[in-house]
LOFI-838335 format. One line per field, with one value per residue: residue number from 1; residue in three letters; x, z, y of N, C-alpha, C, O in turn. Coordinates in steps of 0.05 Angstrom, whole numbers, plus 5000, padded with zeros to 4 digits. Layout:
BEGIN
n	[NUM:...]
res	[ALA:...]
nx	[X:...]
nz	[Z:...]
ny	[Y:...]
cax	[X:...]
caz	[Z:...]
cay	[Y:...]
cx	[X:...]
cz	[Z:...]
cy	[Y:...]
ox	[X:...]
oz	[Z:...]
oy	[Y:...]
! end
This chain:
BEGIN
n	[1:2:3:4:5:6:7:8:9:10:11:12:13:14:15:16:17:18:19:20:21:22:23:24:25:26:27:28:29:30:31:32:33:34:35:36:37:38:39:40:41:42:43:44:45:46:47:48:49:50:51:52:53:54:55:56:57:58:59:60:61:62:63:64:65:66:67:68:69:70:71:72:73:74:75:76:77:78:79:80:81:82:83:84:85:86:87:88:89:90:91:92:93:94:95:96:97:98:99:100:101:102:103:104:105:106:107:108:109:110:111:112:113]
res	[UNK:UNK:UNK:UNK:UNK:UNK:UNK:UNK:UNK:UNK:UNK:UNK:UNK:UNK:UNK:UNK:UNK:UNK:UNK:UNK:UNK:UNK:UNK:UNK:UNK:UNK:UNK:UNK:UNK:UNK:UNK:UNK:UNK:UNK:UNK:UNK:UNK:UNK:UNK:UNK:UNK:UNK:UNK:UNK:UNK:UNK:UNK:UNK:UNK:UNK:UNK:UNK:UNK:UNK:UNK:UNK:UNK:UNK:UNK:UNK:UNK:UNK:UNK:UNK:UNK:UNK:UNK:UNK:UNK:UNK:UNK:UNK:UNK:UNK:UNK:UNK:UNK:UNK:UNK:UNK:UNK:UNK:UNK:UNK:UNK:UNK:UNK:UNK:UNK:UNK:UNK:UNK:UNK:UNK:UNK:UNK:UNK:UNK:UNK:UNK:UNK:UNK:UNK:UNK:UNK:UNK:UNK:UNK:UNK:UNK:UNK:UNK:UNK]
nx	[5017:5012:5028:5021:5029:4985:4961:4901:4873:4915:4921:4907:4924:4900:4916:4887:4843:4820:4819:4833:4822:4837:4795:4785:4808:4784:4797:4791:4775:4764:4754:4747:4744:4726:4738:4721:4697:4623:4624:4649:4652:4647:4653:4636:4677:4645:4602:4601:4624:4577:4547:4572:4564:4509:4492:4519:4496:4438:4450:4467:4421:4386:4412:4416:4465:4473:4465:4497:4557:4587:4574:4534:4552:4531:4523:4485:4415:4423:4436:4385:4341:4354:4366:4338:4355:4386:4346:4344:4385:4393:4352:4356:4406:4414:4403:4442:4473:4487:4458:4403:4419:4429:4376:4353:4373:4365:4388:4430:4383:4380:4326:4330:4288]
nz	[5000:4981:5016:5033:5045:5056:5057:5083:5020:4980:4936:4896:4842:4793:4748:4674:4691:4732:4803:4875:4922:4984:5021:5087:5141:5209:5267:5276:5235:5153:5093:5038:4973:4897:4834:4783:4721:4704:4697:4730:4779:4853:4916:4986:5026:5063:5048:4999:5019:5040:4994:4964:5008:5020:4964:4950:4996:4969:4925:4948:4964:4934:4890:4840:4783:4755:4791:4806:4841:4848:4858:4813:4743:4736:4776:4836:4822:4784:4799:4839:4804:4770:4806:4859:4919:4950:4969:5017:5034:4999:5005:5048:5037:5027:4982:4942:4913:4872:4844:4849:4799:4765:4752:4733:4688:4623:4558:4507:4443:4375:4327:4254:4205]
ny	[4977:5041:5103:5168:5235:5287:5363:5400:5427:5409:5358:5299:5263:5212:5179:5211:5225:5229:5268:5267:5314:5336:5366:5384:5379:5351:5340:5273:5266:5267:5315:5293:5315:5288:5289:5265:5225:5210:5161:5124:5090:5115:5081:5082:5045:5016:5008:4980:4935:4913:4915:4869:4825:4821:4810:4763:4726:4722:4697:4651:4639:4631:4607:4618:4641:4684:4729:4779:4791:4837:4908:4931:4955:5008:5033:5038:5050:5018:4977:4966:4967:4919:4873:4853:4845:4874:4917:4935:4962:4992:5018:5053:5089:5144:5211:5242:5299:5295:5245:5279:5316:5276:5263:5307:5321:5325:5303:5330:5332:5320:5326:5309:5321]
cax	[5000:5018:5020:5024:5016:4970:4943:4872:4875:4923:4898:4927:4917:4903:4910:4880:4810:4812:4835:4819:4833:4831:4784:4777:4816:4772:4800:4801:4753:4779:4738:4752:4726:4727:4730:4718:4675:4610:4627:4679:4639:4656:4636:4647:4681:4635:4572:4618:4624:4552:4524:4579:4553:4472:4491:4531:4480:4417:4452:4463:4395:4371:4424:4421:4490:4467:4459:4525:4573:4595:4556:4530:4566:4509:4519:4461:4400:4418:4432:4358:4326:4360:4367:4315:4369:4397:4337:4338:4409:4393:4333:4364:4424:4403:4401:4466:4468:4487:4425:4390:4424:4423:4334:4339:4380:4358:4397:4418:4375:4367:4318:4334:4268]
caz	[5000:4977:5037:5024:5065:5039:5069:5062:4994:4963:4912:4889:4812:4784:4717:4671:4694:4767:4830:4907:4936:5011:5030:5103:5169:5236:5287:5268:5201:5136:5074:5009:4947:4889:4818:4768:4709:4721:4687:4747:4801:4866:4939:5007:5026:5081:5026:4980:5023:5055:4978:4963:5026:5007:4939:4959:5017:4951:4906:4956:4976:4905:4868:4812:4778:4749:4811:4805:4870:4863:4852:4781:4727:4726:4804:4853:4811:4761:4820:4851:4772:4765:4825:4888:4933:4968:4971:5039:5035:4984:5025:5072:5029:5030:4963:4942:4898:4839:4835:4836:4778:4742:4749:4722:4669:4589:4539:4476:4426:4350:4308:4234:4187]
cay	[5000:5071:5117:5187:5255:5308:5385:5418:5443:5396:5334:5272:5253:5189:5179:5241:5239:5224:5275:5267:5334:5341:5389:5395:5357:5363:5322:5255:5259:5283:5311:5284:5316:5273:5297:5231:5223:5200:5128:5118:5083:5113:5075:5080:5019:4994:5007:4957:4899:4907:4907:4841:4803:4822:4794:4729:4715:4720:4683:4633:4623:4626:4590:4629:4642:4708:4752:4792:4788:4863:4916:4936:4981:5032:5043:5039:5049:4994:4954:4968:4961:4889:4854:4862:4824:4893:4935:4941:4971:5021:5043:5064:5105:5184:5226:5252:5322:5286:5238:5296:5328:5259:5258:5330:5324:5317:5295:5349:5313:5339:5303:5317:5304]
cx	[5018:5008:5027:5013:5001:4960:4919:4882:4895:4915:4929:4917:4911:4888:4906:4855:4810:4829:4817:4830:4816:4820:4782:4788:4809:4778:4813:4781:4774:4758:4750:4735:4748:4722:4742:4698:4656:4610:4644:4657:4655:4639:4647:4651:4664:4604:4575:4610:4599:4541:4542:4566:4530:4474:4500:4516:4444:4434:4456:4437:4382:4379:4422:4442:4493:4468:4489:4536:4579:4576:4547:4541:4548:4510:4493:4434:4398:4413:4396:4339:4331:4357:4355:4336:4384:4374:4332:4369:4400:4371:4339:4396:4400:4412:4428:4444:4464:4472:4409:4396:4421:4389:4332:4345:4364:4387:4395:4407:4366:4353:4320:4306:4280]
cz	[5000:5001:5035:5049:5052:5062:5060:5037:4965:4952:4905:4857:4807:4761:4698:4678:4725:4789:4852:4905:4970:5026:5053:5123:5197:5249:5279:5248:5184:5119:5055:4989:4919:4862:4791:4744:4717:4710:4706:4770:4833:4890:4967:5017:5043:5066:5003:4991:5032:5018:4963:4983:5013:4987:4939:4975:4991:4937:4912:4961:4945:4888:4837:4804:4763:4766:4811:4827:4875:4852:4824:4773:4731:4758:4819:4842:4795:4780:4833:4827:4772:4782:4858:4908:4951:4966:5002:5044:5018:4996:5030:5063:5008:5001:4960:4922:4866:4835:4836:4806:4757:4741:4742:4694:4644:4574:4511:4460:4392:4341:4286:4221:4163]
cy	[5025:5094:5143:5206:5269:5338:5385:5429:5419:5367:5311:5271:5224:5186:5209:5246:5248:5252:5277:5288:5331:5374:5405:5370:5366:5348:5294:5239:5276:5281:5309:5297:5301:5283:5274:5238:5209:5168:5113:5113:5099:5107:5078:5056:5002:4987:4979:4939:4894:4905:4878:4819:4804:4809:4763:4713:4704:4709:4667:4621:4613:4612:4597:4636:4666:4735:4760:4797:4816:4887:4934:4957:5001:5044:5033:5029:5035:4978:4950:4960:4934:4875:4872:4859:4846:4920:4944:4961:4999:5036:5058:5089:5129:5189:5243:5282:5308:5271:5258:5311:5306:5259:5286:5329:5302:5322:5311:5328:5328:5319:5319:5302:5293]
ox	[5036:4984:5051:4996:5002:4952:4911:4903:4889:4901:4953:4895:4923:4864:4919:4844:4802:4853:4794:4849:4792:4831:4778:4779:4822:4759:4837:4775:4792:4743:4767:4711:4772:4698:4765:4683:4661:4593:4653:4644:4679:4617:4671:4631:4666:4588:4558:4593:4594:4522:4527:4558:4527:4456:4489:4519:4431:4431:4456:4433:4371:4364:4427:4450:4517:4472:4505:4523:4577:4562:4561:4543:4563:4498:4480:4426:4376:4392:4386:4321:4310:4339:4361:4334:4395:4384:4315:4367:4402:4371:4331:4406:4383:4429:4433:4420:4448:4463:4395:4377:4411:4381:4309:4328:4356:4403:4375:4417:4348:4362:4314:4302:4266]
oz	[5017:5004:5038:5066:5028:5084:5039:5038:4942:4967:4906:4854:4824:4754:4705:4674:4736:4787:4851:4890:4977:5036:5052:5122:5209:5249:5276:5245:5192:5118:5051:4988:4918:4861:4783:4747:4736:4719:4699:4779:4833:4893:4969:5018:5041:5072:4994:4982:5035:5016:4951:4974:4995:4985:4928:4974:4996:4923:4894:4962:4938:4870:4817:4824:4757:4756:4816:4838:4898:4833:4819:4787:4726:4763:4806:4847:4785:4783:4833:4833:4776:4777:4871:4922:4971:4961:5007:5064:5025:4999:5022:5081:4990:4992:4979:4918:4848:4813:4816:4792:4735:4720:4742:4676:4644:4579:4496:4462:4389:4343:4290:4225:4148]
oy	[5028:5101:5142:5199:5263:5332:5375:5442:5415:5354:5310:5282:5211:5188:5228:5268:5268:5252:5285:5289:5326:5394:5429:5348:5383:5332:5290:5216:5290:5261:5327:5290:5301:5287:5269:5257:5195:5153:5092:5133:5093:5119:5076:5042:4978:4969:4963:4924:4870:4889:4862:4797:4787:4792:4744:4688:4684:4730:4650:4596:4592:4603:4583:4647:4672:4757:4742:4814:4825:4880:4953:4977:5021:5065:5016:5007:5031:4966:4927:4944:4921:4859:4891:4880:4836:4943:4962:4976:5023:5060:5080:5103:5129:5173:5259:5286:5310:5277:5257:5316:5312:5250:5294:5334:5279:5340:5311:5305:5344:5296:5343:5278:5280]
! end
């Protein structure tokens, strides 16, 4: 593991799309902002293994070889569309900003006759 120091204000890179910048250190929290495309899944790791277990625990009972172990490319909302098997998990996860901006947003669309 890569262990690195960082201040408020200063960012890390990864790759050309990706930077964490460290926004804010109160004690013994730190804020992360996160600037990714939105095709770049990002999770908080204890949201990860709670939606791997929910999935490994339903595809055990069900024996279906379909139910996907980690959680779907499309993020969240595919996950809740496809597979019932963690809706009790997504309940219970609060409304970010950016699902709001994704249920506002349209798509430029030209139709040419």
């Amino acid at each position: 593991m890569l262990v690195l120091s960082r201040r408020p204000g200063e960012a890390l890179r990864f790759g050309d799309e990706i930077e964490i910048t460290v926004v804010e250190v109160k004690g013994d929290m730190v804020r992360l902002g996160i600037d990714a495309p939105r095709t770049v899944q990002v999770w908080r790791k204890e949201l990860w293994e709670a939606i791997v277990a929910e999935n490994r625990k339903a595809a055990e009972e069900t024996a279906t070889p379909e139910i996907p172990l980690t959680p779907a490319k499309g993020g969240v909302s595919d996950l809740i569309a496809t597979k019932k098997s963690v809706s009790g998990l997504i309940a219970k996860k609060r409304k970010s900003p950016r699902d709001e901006a994704d249920k506002d947003h349209k798509p430029d669309r030209q139709d040419k006759d």
